[in-house]
C-alpha positions in Angstrom: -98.3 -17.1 -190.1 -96.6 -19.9 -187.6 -99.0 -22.0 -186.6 -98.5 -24.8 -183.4 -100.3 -27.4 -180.6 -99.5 -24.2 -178.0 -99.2 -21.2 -177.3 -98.4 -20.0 -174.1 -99.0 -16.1 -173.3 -96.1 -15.5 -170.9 -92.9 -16.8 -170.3 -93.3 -16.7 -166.7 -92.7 -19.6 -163.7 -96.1 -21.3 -164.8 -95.9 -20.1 -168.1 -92.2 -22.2 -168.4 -93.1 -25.3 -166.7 -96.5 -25.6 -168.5 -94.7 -24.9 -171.7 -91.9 -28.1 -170.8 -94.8 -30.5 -169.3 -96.3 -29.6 -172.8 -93.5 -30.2 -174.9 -92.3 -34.0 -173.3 -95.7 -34.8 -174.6 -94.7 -34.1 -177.6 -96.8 -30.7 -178.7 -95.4 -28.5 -180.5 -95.1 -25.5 -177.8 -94.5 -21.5 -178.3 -94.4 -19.4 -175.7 -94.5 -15.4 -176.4 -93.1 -13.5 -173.6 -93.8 -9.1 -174.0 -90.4 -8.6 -171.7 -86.9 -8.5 -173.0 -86.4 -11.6 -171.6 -87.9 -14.5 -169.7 -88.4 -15.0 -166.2 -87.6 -11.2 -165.1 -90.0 -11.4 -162.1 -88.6 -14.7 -161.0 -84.9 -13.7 -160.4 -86.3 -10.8 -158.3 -87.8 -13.1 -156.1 -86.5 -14.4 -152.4 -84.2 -10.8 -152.4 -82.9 -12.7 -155.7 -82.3 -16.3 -153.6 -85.9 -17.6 -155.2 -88.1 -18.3 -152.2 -89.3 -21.5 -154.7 -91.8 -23.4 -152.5 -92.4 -24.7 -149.2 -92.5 -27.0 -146.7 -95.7 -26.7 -145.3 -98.1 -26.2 -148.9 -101.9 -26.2 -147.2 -105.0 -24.7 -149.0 -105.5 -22.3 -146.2 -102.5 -20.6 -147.4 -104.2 -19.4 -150.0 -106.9 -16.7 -150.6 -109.5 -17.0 -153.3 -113.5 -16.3 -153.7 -113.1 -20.4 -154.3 -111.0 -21.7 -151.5 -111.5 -25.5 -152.6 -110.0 -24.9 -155.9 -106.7 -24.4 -155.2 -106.5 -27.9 -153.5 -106.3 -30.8 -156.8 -103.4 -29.1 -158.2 -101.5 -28.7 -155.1 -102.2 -32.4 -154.2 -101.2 -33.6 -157.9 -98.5 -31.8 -158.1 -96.5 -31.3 -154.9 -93.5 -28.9 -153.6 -92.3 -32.4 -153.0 -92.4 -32.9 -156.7 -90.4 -29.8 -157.3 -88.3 -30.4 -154.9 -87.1 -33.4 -156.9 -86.6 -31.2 -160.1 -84.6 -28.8 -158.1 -81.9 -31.5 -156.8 -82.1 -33.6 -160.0 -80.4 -30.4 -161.1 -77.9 -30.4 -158.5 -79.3 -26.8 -157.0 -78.1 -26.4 -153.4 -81.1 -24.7 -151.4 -82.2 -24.5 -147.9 -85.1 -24.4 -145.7 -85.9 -20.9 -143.4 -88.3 -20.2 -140.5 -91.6 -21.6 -141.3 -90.8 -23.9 -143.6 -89.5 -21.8 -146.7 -87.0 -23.1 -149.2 -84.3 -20.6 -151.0 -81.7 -21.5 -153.5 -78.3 -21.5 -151.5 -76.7 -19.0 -154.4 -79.1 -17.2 -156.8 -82.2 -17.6 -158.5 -80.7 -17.6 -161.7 -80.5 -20.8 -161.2 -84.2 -21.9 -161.3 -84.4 -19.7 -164.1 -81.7 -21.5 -166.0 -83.1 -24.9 -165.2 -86.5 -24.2 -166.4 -84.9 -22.7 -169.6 -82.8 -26.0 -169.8 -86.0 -28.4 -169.4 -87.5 -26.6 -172.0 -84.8 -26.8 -174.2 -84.7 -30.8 -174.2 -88.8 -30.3 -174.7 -88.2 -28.5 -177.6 -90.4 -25.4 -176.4 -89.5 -22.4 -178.5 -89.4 -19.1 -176.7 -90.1 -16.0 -178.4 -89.7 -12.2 -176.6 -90.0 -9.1 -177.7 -93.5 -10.2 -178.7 -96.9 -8.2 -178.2 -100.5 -9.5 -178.3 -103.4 -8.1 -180.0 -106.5 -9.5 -181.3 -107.6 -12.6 -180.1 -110.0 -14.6 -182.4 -112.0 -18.1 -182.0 -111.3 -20.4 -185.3 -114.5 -22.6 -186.3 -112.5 -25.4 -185.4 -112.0 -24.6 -181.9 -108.5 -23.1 -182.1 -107.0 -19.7 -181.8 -105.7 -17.2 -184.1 -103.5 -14.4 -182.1 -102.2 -11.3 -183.5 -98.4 -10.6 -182.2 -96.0 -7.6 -183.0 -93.8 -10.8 -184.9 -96.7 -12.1 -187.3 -100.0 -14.1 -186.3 -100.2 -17.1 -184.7 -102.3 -20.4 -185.0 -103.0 -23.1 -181.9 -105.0 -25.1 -180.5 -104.7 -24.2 -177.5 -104.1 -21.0 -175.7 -102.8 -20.7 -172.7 -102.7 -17.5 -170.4 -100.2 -17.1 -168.0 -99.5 -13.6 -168.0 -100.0 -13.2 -164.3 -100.9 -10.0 -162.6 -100.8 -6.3 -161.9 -97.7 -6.6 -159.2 -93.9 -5.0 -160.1 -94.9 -3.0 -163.0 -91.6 -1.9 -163.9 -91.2 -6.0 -164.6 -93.6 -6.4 -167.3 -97.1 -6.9 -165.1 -100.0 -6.1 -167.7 -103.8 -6.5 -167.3 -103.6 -8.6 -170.9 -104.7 -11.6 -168.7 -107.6 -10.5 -167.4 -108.3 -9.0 -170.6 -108.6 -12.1 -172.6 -111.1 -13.6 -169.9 -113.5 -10.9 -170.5 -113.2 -11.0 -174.1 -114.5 -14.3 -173.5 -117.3 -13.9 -171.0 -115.3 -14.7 -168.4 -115.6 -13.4 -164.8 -112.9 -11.4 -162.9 -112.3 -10.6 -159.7 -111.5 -7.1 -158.8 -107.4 -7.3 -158.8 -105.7 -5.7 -155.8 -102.3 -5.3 -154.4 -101.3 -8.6 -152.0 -98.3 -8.8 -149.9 -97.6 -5.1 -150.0 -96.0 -2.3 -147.2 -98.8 0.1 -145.2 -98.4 3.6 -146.1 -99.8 6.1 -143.0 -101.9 9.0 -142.0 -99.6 11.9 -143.1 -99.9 12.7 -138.9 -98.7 9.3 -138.3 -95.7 9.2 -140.6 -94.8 12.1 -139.0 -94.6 10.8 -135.4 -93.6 7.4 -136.6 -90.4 8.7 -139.3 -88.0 8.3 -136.5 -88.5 4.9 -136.1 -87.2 3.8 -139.8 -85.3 0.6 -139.9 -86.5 -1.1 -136.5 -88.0 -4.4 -136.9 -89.4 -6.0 -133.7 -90.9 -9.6 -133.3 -95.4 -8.9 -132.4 -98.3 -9.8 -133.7 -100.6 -7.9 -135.9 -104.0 -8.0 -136.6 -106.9 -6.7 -138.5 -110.6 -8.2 -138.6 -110.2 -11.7 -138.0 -106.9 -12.5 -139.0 -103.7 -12.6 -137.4 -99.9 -12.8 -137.6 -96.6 -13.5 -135.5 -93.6 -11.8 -137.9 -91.3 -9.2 -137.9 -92.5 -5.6 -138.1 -90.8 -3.4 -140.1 -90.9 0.4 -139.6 -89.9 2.5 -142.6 -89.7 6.0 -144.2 -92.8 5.5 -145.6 -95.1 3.5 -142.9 -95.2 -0.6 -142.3 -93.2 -3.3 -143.9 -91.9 -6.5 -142.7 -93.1 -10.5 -143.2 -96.0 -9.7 -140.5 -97.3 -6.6 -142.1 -96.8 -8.0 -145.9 -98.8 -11.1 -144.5 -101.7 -9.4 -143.1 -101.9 -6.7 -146.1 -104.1 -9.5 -148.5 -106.7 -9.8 -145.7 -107.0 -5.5 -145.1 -109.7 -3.6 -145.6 -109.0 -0.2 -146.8 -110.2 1.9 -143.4 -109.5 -0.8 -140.8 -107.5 -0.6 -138.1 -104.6 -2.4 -137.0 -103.9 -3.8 -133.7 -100.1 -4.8 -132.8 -99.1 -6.4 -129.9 -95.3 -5.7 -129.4 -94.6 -8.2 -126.1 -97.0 -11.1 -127.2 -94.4 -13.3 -125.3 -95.2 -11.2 -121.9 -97.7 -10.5 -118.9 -97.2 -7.0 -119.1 -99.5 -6.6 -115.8 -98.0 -9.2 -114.4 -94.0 -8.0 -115.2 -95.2 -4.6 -114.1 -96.4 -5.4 -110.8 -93.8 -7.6 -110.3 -91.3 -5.0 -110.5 -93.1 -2.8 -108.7 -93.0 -4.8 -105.7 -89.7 -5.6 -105.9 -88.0 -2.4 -107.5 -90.5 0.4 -106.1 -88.0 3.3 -106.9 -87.3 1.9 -110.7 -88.2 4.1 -113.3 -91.3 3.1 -116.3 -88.5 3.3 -118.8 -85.5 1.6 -117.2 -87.6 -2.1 -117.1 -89.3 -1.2 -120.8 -85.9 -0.5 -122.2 -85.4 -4.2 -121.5 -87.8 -5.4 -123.5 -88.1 -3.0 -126.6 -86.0 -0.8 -128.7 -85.6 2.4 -126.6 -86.7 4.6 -129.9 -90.2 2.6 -129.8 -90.7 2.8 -126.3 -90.4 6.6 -126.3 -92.8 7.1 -129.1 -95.1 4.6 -127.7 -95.6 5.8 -124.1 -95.5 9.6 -123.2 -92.0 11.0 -122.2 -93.7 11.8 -118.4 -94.9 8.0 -118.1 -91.5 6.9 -119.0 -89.8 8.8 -116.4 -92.1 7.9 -113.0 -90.7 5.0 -111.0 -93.2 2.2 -110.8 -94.4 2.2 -107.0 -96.4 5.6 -108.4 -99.0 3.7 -111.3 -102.0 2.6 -109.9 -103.9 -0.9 -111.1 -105.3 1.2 -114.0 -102.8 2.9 -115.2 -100.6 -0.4 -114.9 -103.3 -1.7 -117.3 -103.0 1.1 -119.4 -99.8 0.7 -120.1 -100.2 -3.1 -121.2 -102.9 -1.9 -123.6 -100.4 0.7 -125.5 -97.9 -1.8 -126.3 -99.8 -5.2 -126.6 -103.0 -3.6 -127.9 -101.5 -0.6 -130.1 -104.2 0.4 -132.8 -103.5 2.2 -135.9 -105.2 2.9 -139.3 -102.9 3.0 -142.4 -103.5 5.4 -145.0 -103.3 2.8 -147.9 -100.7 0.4 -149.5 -98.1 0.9 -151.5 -100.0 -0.5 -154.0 -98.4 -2.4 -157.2 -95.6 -1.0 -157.2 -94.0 -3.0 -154.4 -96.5 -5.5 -153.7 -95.4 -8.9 -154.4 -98.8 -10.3 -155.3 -102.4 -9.8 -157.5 -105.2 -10.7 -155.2 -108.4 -11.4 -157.4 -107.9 -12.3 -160.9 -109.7 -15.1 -163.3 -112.9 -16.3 -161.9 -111.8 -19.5 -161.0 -115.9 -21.1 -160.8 -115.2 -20.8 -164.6 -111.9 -23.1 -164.7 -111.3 -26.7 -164.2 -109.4 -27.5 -161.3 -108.6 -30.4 -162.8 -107.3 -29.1 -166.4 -107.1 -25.1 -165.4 -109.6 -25.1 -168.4 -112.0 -22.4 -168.9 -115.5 -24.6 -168.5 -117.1 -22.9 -171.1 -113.9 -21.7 -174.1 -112.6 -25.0 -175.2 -109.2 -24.8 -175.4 -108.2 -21.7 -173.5 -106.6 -22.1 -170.3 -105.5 -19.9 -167.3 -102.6 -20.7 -165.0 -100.7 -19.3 -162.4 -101.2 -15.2 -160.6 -104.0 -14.4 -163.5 -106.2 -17.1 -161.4 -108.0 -15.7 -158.3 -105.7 -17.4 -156.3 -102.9 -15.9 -154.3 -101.0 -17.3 -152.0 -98.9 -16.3 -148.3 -95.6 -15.0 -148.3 -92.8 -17.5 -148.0 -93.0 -19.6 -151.7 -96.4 -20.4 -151.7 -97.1 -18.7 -154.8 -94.3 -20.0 -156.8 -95.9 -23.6 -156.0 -99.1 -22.3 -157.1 -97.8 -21.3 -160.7 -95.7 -24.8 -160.6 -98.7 -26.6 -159.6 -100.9 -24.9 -161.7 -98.7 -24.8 -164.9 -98.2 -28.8 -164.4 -101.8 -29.5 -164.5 -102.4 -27.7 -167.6 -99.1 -29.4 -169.3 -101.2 -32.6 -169.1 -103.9 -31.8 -171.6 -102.9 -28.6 -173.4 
């Protein structure tokens, strides 16, 4: 039986820098990872460049049944802050379109400089390791049950994220523990995943696989300016991913593909000063031909604009800036590249990531009910997150 100060449920991005803030306080730390190795999800992350953090880290990029409780840890704890970590290092990185920061090379290379800080830490790192039984000591500790021998702490820490990339070690141990406990959880769902479609849809949509085009989707009251992907198997891209955490399962979409343009305007412009020009010669100019023809009906397409009346002129602008369609679903976990819902987080301290009423159990990183945008905002969560706990574990 190895007993120690911490233990640390996954050897994660928050479960790493919790485990090193621990350890330069001078706790003994051991962090049990399930995986093979540490860090699998990480490398996969940024198309394997490690989209770390951003620029522009804001509470409203984040979704959660407690919106205010994201905000101590990401003002105590800043991508500022990491920033400095990252060049103390001597990583190279750079910043993309809104505000995103990528390692110039690989993302090995966060992975190897957490590994290093928790070398000089002292954390020890164990994989291979399973966990059963959970039990409360009378002195307020923990005794855990792994596949390696049992395990004493004081305090347990869970960051064994979510339900997302499967085939990278996700498990519902997390949310397990809290329950065990009395603790509340969210309904987990797939965040920052493709649309699949109405088999009907796919159908008409198939030949369209691999255009992306600049618009703006929609659904309820949320919106976003990316790039749409069309793919084999429905919707992808950063503006589709985006919007995915705020669907509804049965509501619609609505993309706007010109929402640069007047399309009433450009239309009767043309028409005036063109007459003879056909529908599809002036859209060609503004989308890829393969959209335009599955978009608007082959006859439309070939009638030169002196022949549309006003309504039909406004027709038209409605099928390509108001373009409504329902998906059939997501691709669920297996792509998605976040857990929405998770650890009730009216039973944590945002101050401690403490559960208010288990002494000595704490919950940081994707297990929370806290998930962030696409673009690094949820590796700053599980840095910010994991920080806050180092302090008092």
């Amino acid at each position: 039986m190895k007993q120690v100060d911490v233990l640390i449920l996954g050897a994660g991005a928050s479960g790493l820098l919790c485990a090193i803030e621990a350890g330069k306080r001078g706790r003994r730390v051991l962090v049990v990872e399930h995986g093979v190795a540490p860090g699998r999800k990480l490398l996969v992350t940024g198309g394997g460049r490690c989209n770390f953090t951003n620029r522009q880290i804001d509470a409203s990029h984040y979704l959660s049944h407690n919106p205010h409780f994201c905000k101590s840890a990401l003002s105590r704890f800043t991508q500022q802050d990491f920033l400095e970590l990252v060049e103390r290092h001597g990583i190279r990185y750079h910043e993309r379109d809104h505000g995103q920061m990528f390692c110039d090379t690989s993302a090995r290379e966060i992975l190897d400089m957490l590994l290093d800080e928790a070398r000089q830490a002292g954390v020890a790192i164990q994989t291979q390791t399973s966990v059963g039984a959970i039990t409360r000591l009378e002195d307020g500790g923990f005794k855990v049950a792994g596949s390696r021998g049992d395990l004493i702490c004081q305090a347990l820490v869970v960051a064994t994220g979510g339900l997302s990339l499967p085939k990278l070690g996700a498990s519902p141990l997390g949310y397990r523990i809290a329950e065990q406990f009395g603790i509340k959880v969210w309904p987990p769902a797939a965040g920052l995943v493709p649309f699949t479609l109405q088999p009907d849809d796919k159908a008409r949509l198939a030949p369209l696989a691999g255009i992306a085009v600049e618009c703006v989707v929609s659904t309820g009251h949320h919106s976003f300016r990316e790039n749409l992907l069309f793919t084999h198997r429905g919707f992808s891209g950063p503006a589709i991913l985006q919007l995915s955490s705020y669907w509804q399962p049965g509501a619609a979409l609505v993309i706007d593909f010109l929402p640069d343009l007047d399309l009433v305007a450009a239309l009767n412009t043309s028409r005036q000063q063109r007459p003879q020009r056909q529908l599809k010669s002036l859209l060609a100019e503004l989308l890829p031909k393969r959209l335009v023809t599955t978009l608007v009906p082959v006859p439309l397409l070939e009638r030169p604009l002196q022949t549309f009346s006003r309504q039909e002129i406004q027709e038209l602008a409605d099928m390509l800036r108001c373009w409504t369609l329902t998906p059939n679903g997501t691709e669920g976990y297996r792509t998605a590249e976040v857990t929405l819902g998770g650890v009730d987080c009216a039973a944590i301290s945002s101050k401690t990531m403490e559960s208010q009423q288990v002494p000595g159990l704490y919950f940081i990183g994707e297990v929370l009910d806290v998930s962030g945008w696409l673009g690094g905002y949820n590796l700053q969560w599980a840095w910010s997150s994991a920080w806050c706990a180092g302090q008092y574990v």
